[in-house]
C-alpha positions as CSV (number, residue, x, y, z in Angstrom):
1,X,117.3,193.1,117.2
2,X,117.1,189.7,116.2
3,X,120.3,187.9,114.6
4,X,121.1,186.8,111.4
5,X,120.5,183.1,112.4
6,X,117.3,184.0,114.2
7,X,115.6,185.6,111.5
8,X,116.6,183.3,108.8
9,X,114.9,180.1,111.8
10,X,111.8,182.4,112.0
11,X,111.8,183.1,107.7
12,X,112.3,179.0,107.6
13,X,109.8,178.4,110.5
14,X,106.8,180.1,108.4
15,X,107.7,179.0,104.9
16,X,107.1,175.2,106.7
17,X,104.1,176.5,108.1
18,X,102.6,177.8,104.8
19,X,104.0,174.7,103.0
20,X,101.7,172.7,105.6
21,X,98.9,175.1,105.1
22,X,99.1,174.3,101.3
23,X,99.7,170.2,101.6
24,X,96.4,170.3,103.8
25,X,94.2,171.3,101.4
26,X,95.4,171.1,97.6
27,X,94.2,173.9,95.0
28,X,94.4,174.1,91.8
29,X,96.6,176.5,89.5
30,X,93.8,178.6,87.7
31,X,94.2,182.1,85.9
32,X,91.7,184.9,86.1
33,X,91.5,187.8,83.8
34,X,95.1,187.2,82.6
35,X,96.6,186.8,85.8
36,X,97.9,182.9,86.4
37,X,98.5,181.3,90.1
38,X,100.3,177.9,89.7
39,X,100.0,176.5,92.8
40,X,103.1,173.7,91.8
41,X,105.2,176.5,91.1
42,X,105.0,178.1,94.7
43,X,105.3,175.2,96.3
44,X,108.5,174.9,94.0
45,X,109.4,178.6,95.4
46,X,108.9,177.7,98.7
47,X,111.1,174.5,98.9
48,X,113.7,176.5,97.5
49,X,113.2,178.9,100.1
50,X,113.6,176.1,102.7
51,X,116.7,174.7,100.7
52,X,118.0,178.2,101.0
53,X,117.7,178.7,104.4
54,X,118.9,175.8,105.5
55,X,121.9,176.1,103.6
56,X,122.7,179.3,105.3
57,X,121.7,178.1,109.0
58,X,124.0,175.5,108.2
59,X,126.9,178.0,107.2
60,X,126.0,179.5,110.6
61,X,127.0,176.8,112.8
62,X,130.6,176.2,114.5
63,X,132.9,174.2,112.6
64,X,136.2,172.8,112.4
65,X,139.0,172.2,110.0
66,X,141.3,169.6,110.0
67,X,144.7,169.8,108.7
68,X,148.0,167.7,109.2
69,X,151.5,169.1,108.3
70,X,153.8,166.8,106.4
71,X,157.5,167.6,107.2
């Protein structure tokens, strides 16, 4: 079973591969019968997917605090 960290690389690994997908080959947003696909807002959701995996990768990694006494 994968860890935490691991799936959140593999979750940020494909959202940059489908951002590259989309920045290949730009579509238009469009609606048919009703139903709308705005192609600026996904990309919109899947930068915020990036931002939020990178924030919690980066809550994942080893850190250290420093601290001083004063007497």
């Amino acid at each position: 079973m994968p860890t935490d960290a691991e799936q959140l690389a593999t979750i940020r690994a494909n959202t940059l591969a489908r951002i590259a997908e989309l920045t290949a080959v730009r579509k238009p947003s469009y609606s048919v019968n009703g139903q709308s696909v705005s192609w600026t807002q996904y990309m919109a959701d899947l930068r915020a997917t990036l931002e939020w995996c990178d924030s919690r990768l980066a809550m994942e990694e080893p850190f250290e605090i420093h601290s001083q006494g004063i007497s």
